[in-house]
N, C-alpha and C positions, 0 to 999 in steps of 0.2 A: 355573733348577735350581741346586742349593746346589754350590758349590766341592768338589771331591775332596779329602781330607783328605790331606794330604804325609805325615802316620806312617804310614797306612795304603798308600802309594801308593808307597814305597821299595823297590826292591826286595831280598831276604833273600840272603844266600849261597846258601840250601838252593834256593829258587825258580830262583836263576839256573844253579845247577848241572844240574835238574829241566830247565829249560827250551832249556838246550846238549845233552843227552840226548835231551830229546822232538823237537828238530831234525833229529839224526842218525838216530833210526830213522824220521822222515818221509824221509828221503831216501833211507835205505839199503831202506827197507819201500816204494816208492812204489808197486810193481804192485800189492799187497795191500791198501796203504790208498786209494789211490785209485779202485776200483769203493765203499768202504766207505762214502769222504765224498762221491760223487756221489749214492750210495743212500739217506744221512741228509739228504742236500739236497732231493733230491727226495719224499721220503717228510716232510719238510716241507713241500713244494709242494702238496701230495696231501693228506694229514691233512684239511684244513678239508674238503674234497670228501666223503670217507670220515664222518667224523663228521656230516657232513650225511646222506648216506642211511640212516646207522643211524638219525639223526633219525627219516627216512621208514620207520620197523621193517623196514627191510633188516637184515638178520646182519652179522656183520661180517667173515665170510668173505665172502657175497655181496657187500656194499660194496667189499672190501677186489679182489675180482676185476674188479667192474665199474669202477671206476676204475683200476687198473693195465691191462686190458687198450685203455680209451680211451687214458689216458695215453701208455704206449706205443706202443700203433697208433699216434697222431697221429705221434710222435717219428719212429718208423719208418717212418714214408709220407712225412714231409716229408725225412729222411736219405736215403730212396728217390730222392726227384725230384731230390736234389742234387747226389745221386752222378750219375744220369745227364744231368740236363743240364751235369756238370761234364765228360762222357765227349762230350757231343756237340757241346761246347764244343773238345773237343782235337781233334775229329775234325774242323772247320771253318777251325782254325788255320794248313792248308795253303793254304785260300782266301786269306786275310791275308796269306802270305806276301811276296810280291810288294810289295804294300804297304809293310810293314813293315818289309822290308829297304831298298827304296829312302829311306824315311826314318833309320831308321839307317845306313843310308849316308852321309848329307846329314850327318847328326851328327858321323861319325865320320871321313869326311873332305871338309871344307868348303872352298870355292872355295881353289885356290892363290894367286891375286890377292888375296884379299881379306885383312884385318889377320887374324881369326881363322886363317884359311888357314896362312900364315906362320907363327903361333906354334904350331899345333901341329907343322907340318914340323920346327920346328924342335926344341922337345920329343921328337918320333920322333928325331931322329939324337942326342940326348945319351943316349939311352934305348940305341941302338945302340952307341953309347961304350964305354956304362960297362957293362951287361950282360958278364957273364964268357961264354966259349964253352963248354958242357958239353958231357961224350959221351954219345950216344944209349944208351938203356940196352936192353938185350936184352928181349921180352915172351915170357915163356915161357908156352904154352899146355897143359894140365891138362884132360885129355877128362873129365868127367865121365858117371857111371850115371846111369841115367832116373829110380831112384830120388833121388840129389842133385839133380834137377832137379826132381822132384814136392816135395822139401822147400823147397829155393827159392822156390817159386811159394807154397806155403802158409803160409811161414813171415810173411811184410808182414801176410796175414788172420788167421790164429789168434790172435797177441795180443788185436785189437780186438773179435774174434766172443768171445773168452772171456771179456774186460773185459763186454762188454758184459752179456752171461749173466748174469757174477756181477753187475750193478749191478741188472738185472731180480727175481733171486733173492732179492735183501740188500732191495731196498726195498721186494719185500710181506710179507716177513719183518717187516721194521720196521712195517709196517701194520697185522699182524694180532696182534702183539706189544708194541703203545705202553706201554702201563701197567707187563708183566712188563721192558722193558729200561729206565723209568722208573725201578723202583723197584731194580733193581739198580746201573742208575749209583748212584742214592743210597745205596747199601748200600757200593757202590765206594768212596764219599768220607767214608761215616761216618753214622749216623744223628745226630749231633751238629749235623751242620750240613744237617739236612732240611730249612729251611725257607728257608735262603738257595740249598741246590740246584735244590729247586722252583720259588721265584722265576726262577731263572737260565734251567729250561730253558723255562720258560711264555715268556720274555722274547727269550729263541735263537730261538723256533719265531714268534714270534709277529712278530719283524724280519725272520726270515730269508724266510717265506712270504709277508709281504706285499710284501719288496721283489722277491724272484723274480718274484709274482705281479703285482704292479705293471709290473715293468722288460716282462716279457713283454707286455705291452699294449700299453708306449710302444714297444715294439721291433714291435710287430706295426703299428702307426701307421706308424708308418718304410719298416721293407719292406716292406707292402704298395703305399701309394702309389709308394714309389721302384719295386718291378718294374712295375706299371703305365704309369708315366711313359718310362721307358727303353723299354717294349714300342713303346709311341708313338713315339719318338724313332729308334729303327729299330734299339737295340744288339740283338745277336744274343744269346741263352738271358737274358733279362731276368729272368725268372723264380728262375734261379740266381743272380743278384747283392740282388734280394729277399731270398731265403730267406737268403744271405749275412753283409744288413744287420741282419738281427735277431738272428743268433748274435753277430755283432761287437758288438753293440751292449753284448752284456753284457760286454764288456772296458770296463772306465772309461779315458774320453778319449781312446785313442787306436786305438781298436778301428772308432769311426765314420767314422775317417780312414780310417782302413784298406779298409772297405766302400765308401768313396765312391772309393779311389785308383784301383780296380780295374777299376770300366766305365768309368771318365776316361782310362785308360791304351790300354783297348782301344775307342774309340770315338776316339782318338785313329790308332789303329794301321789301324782298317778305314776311315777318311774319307779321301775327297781336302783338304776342306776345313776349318776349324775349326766351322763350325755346329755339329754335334754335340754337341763336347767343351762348345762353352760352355753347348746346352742341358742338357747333363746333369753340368757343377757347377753350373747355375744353378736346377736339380730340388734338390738335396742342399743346398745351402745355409739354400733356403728351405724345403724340410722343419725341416732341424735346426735352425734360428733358431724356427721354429713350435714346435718340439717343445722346445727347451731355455727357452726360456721364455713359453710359454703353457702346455702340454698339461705339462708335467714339472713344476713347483710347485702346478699346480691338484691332479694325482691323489699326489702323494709326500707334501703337507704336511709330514712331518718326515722328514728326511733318512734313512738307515742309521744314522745316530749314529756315523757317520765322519771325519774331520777331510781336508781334501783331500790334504794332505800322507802322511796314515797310508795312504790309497784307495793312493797312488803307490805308496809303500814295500812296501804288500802286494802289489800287482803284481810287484815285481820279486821278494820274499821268495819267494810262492808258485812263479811264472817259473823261477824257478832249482832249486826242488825239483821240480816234479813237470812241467816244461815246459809245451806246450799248454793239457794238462787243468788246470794250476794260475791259467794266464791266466784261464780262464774262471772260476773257483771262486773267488777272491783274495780278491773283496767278500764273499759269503758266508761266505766260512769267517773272514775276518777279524771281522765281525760277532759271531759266538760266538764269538771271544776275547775281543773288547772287553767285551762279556756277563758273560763268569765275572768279569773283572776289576770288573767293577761288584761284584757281589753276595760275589767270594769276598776275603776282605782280604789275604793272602799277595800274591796276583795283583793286586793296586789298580795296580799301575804299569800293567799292560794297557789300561788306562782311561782312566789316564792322557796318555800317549804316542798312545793310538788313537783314545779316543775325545771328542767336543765341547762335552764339560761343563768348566766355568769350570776351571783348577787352580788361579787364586788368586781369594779374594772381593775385592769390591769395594773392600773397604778395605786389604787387602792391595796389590792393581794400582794405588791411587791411591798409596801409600806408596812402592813400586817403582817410579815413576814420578818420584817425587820424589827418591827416592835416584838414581834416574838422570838427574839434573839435565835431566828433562825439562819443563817448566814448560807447555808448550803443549797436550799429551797430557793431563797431568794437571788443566791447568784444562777443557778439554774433554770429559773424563770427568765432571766435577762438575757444568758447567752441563746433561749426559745426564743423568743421576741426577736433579738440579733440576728438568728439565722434565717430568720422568715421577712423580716420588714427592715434590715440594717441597722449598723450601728448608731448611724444620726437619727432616723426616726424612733428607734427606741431609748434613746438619747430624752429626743423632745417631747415622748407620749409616754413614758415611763417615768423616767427616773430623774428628768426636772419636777414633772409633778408630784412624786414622792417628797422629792425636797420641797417643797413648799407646802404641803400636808403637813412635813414636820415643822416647816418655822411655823406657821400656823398654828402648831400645840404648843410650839414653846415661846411663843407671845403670847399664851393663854396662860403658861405655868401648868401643861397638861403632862410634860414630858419629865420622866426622873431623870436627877443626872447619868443616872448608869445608863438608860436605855439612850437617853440624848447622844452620849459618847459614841455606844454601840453603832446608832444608827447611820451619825455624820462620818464613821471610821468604816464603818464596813460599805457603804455606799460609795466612798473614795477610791476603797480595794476594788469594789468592782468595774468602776468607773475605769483603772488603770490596770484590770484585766484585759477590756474588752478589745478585740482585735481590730486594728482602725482598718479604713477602707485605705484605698490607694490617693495619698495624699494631695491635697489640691496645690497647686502652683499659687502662692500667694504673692498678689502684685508687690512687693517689695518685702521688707520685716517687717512684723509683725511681733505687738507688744500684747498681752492679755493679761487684764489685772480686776482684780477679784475687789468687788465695790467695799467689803463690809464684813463679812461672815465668812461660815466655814463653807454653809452654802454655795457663796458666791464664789467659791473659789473649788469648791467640786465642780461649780458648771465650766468654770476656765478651763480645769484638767480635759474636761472633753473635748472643748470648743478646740481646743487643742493639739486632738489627736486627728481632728481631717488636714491639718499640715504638716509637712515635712518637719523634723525637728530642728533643723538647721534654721529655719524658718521664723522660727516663734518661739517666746520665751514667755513664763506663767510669773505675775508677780503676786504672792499670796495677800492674805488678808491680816493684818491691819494695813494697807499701803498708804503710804503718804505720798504728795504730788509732787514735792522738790524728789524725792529717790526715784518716782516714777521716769519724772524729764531727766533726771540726769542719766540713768538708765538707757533711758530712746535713745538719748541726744550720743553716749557714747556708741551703741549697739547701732544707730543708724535706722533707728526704726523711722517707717512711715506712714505705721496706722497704728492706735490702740483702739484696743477693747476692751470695754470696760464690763464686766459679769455681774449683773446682779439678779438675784432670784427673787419675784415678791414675795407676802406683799411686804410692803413699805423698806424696798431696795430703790423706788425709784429717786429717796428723798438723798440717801449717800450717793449716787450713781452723780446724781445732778450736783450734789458738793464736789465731788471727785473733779467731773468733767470742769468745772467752771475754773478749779484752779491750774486742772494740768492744761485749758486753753491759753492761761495768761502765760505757762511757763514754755509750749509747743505750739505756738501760730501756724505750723506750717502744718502740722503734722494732724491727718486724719484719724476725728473722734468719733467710736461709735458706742454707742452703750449697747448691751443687749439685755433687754428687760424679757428673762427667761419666761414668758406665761403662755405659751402654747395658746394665745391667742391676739388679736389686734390689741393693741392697746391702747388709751382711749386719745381722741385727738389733743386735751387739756395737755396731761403728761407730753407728748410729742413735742407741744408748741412750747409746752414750759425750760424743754432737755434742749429744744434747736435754740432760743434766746439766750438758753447757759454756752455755747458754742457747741452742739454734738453737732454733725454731720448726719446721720443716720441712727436710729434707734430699730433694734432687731428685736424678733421675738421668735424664732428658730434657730435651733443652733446650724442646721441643717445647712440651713441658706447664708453663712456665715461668709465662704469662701466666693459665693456671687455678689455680694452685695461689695464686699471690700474691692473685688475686682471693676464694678461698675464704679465705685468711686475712685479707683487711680485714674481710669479712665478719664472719666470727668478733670481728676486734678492734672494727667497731664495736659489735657486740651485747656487748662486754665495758664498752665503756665506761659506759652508765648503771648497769650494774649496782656499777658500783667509784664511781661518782658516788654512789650512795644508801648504798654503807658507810661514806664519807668523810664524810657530810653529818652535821652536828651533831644532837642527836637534843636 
């Protein structure tokens, strides 16, 4: 996937002021937005289900009823059995006691013979030291009405009975209503930008349902065998630590710890002996080694388009705004930000920072690499690139545009000499690592001479290794055009090439050429104006009236282009033989 563009990816004063605001009222708003973004989560989840029965010429009321009320029934029955086996869980907790305490006992105060024994004695009395004596403070008791006590009691449920409601309410709304609150977000952001809104949300719904969709699978894989296993193993409400593992599960990394800590802890608390405990992290282990890498790469194939570090950072961002509810929502909601950040350009830094597209291309990272006098990394990179796309195309997408990034800086006066050296030396080394392909047959000798720089004479060394070396000879940089021809003229060559890298090789390239025509008439000039793109018609017409034959701009294609022009020059030669001939 192509590199995120840095203009586009900056973020603006106006965005980051926007986006310190849109903070605050998530946090200051959170009872209101939070049944809002459970409702659009889920009414993502739902959609593809919905859309399928109207398939089936169901309505889309009827659709829109018969999946919300399976949806939530499920939701509701399985909240059901986890509330009560969490209640008959608490109700059992008195049987464990005994247990329980005598091991935390053991913990808390361990043999007095023994080394452990000792140091904590001894920790209890500096503890008694230093502790101030406070005075006991007075508890003053406040009879309360029956009515303050009926509010008491209802107050822990009426939050979550009306979240709830509202999130039931908002997401058949959002069902029955996809298109009319489609086209008014679009109207929200502007009809200007309809087609990159569109994209974004086809793109939101379509990551955000399959990884809900997905994750709830692998989370049903999980807890199901894990309450099973446990039921076996003899933990008491298994069932509820099941249901358990599959909500946690949708917390990234640290959620399935969390699910496993929980029967470990109490199967720890109700044995006399360790059996247990070991068989049930030795259940959870090998679940999640099964499931994180078998069962999880085979059905997710591409990730969220999350970066693991961004997964983290939204954990804790959401965590802190909306508590609980945000834990579980983190990935989701951070998914549609990363989203808009693709499609919307204000927002590119979203995308950036969150999400796992390249931010610098490959010849940017090879060049950064080298500015950071990393020589290892960067030849590393090169021989990856080599083994997947060859030598000459990484050649001409790599590592001539590295070079010219750096003449670039150092016509700026961007580049220190230490690093300028480093870079033109260790780009040479690797340049004269790389392993060439099977040489091309080059129609006669072949002369390559480096226009100018140190540059221009890295790219000859390559240009150079798709021939035979019997073949081609490299004349470095400073060259001059009398050592050039005399060069050819003894060696027999019948083409030069002349290397230069822009920008501004094309003005030596074109001094070069002009003199070595006057002193090589016969002899095929090609310049190769390294830019990994066309170059522009002016430069062409200006290099053909200095006498080039050909001007290149791949290294690639170096070995065809010289071959079509002997071609050419030998079908020129009888013909210039028969005007010359006496008549």
């Amino acid at each position: 996937m192509a590199a995120i563009d840095s203009r586009l990816a900056r973020p603006r004063r106006a965005s980051i002021i926007g986006l310190i605001v849109a903070t605050a009222v998530l946090y200051l708003a959170a009872d209101v937005l939070i049944p809002l973004a459970v409702a659009i989560l889920l009414s993502f989840l739902l959609a593809p289900a919905v859309r399928r029965l109207e398939g089936w010429k169901f309505g889309r009321v009827a659709s829109t009823l018969v999946v919300g009320v399976l949806g939530f029934g499920v939701i509701l029955a399985v909240s059901a059995i986890a509330a009560t086996q969490a209640v008959s869980l608490a109700a059992k907790l008195p049987e464990y006691r005994q247990n329980i305490v005598k091991k935390i006992h053991a913990l808390r105060h361990p043999d007095r013979r023994s080394t452990i024994g000792k140091a904590a004695e001894a920790i209890k009395d500096i503890e008694k030291q230093a502790a101030p004596e406070r005075p006991p403070v007075p508890v003053k008791e406040t009879p309360g009405s029956s009515f303050e006590a009926l509010a008491d009691f209802l107050a822990p449920v009426a939050k979550p009975v009306a979240m709830t409601l509202a999130v039931i309410v908002f997401t058949i709304l959002f069902l029955l209503n996809r298109e009319a609150m489609r086209e008014r977000l679009i109207g929200l952001l502007g009809t200007s930008r309809i087609s990159a809104t569109t994209r974004a949300m086809g793109e939101a719904s379509y990551r955000v349902s399959r990884y809900l969709g997905t994750q709830l699978i692998v989370n049903a894989m999980f807890g199901i065998p894990f309450g099973i296993a446990l039921w076996l193993i003899g933990i008491p409400n298994a069932l509820l630590f099941g249901l358990l593992g599959m909500v946690l599960r949708f917390v990234p990394y640290v959620g399935v710890w969390i699910a496993a800590a929980m029967p470990i802890a109490l199967s720890f608390a109700i044995s006399d002996g360790w059996t247990p405990v070991l068989w049930t992290a030795g259940v959870f282990v090998v679940l999640e080694l099964l499931l994180a890498y078998v069962i999880e790469p085979w059905l997710y194939g591409k990730s969220a388009g999350l970066s693991p570090i961004a997964i983290i950072a939204a954990v804790l961002f959401w965590t802190w705004l909306w508590g609980p509810i945000g834990l579980l929502l983190a990935t989701p909601l951070t998914v549609c930000v990363a989203v808009i950040g693709r499609h919307i350009p204000e927002f590119g830094y979203f995308n950036m920072l969150l999400g796992t597209d390249p931010v610098l291309t490959p010849r940017e990272r090879f060049y950064q690499r080298l500015l950071a006098l990393d020589h290892e990394d960067a030849a590393r990179m090169i021989e990856q690139h080599a083994s997947v796309h060859g030598m000459a195309r990484t050649v001409d997408e790599v590592m001539i545009p590295a070079l010219r990034l750096a003449e670039t800086d150092r016509g700026k006066g961007a580049l220190e000499p230490m690093r300028e050296r480093f870079v033109y030396e260790h780009i040479r080394r690797i340049v004269e690592s790389l392993e060439p392909p099977a040489p091309a047959n080059a129609p006669g000798a072949l002369c390559i001479v480096a226009a100018h720089d140190d540059a221009d004479h890295i790219a000859a060394v390559a240009a150079a290794k798709l021939f035979a070396p019997s073949q081609v000879c490299v004349v470095g940089a400073p060259a001059l055009a009398a050592e050039v021809a005399r060069s050819a003229a003894e060696r027999h060559r019948t083409s030069v090439l002349i290397s230069a890298v822009p920008p501004g090789a094309a003005h030596y390239a074109g001094y070069l050429a002009r003199r070595l025509r006057r002193e090589l008439p016969n002899v095929k000039i090609v310049v190769g104006l390294w830019a990994g793109e066309d170059s522009g018609g002016t430069t062409r017409d200006r290099l053909a009236k200095l006498g080039v034959d050909h001007v290149l701009v791949l290294i690639a294609e170096t070995p065809n282009v010289l071959r079509q022009l002997a071609t050419a020059a030998n079908q020129e030669r009888p013909d210039r033989a028969k005007r010359s001939a006496p008549r």
